[in-house]
C-alpha positions in Angstrom: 187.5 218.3 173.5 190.2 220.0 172.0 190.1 218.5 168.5 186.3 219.2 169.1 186.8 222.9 169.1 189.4 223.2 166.7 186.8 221.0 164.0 184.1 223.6 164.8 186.3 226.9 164.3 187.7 225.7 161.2 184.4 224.8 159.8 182.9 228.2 160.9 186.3 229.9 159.3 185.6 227.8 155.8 181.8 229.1 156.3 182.7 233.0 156.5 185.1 232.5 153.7 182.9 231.2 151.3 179.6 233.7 152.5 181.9 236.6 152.1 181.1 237.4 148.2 177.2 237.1 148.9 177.5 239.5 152.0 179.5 242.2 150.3 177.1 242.4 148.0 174.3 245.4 148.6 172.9 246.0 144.8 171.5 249.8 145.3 168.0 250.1 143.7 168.2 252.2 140.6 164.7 253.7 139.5 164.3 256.4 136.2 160.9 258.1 135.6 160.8 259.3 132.3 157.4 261.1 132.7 158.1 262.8 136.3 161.5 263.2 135.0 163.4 262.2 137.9 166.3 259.3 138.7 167.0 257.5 142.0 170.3 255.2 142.5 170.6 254.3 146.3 170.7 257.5 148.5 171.2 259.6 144.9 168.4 261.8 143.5 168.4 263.9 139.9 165.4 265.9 138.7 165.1 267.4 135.6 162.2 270.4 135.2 163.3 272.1 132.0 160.1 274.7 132.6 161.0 278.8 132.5 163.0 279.7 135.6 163.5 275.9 136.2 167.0 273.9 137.3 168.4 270.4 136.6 169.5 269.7 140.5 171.2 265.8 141.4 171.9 265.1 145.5 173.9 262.5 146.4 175.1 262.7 149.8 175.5 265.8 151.1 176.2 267.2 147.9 174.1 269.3 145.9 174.8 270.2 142.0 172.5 272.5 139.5 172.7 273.3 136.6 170.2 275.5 134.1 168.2 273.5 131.2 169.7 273.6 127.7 167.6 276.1 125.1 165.0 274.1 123.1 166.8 273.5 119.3 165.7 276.4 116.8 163.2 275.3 114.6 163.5 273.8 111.4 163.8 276.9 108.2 160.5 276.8 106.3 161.4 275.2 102.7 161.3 277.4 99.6 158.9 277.3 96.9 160.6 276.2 93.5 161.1 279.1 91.5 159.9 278.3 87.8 161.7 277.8 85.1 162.8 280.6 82.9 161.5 281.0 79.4 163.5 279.7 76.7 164.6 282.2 74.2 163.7 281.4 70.3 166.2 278.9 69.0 168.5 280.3 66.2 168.7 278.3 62.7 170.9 275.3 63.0 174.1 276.1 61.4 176.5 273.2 60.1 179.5 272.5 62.9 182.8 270.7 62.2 183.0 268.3 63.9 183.7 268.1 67.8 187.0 266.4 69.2 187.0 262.8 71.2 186.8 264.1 74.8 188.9 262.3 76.8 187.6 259.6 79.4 186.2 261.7 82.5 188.7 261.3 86.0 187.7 258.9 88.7 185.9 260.5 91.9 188.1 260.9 94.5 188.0 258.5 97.0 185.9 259.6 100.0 188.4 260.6 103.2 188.0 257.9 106.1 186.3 258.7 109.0 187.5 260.1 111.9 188.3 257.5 114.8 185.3 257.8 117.7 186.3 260.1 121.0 187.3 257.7 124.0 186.6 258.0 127.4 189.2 259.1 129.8 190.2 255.4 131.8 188.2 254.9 135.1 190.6 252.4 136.6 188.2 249.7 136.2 185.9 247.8 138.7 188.1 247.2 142.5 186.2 243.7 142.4 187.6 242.5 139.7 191.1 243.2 141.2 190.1 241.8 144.8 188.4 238.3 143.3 191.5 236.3 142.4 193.1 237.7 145.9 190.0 236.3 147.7 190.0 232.8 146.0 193.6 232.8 146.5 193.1 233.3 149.9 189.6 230.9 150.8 192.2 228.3 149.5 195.6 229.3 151.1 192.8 228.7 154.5 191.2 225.4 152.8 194.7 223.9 152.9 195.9 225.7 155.8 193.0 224.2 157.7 193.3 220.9 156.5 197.1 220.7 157.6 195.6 222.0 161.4 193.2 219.4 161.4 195.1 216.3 160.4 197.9 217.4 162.9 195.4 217.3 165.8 193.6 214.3 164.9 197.2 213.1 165.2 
């Protein structure tokens, strides 16, 4: 009866261990309206009414932040006519010019300056699953063998 029990607990031990990832799991519904202008992530809520005497507000929790809509962009400067071209003056008679001197080969356009490396982000200290995974396999097979050992020593 003993062995019995001690089959059974390590079987609903090995069970657990390898159900844990699945139940940890609780992906919150994320939903973004584009035309009603609002956002939903789990118990979070943003709304965006950029009318006059309107606020951005986002709740999540108990917490409440606002903030006032960003002035529309100016609008674009109308484009000028062309002015027209000035009269040319009478030509004066040709006279007879020495000759000009070889110009000298024109200089090479400067090379254009490299661009300027992209802003980073400030480090978030990454995902806390991806640190805990190798920890929980680790540990469903530290109990895999551990079990094993328990059972072949009572079947003994």
């Amino acid at each position: 009866m003993k062995k019995l029990l001690m089959l059974a607990v390590m079987i609903v031990a090995v069970a657990m261990v390898a159900a844990s990832p699945a139940l940890a799991q609780d992906e919150p519904k994320v939903v973004a309206d584009a035309k009603a202008k609002t956002a939903t992530a789990g118990g979070a809520k943003a709304e965006a009414n950029c009318e006059p005497d309107q606020m951005i507000e986002a709740k999540a929790g108990g917490v409440v932040a606002k903030a006032p809509c960003p002035p529309p962009p100016p609008p674009p400067p109308p484009k000028a006519a062309p002015a027209p071209p000035p009269k040319a003056a009478p030509a004066p008679p040709p006279k007879a010019a020495p000759a000009p001197p070889p110009k000298a080969a024109p200089a090479p356009a400067p090379a254009p300056a490299p661009a300027p490396a992209p802003k980073q982000l400030p480090p978030t200290g990454g995902s806390s699953i991806a640190l805990l995974a190798p920890l929980i396999g680790l540990g469903a097979g530290a109990l895999l063998v551990g079990g094993g050992l328990l059972v072949r020593r009572v079947l003994r």
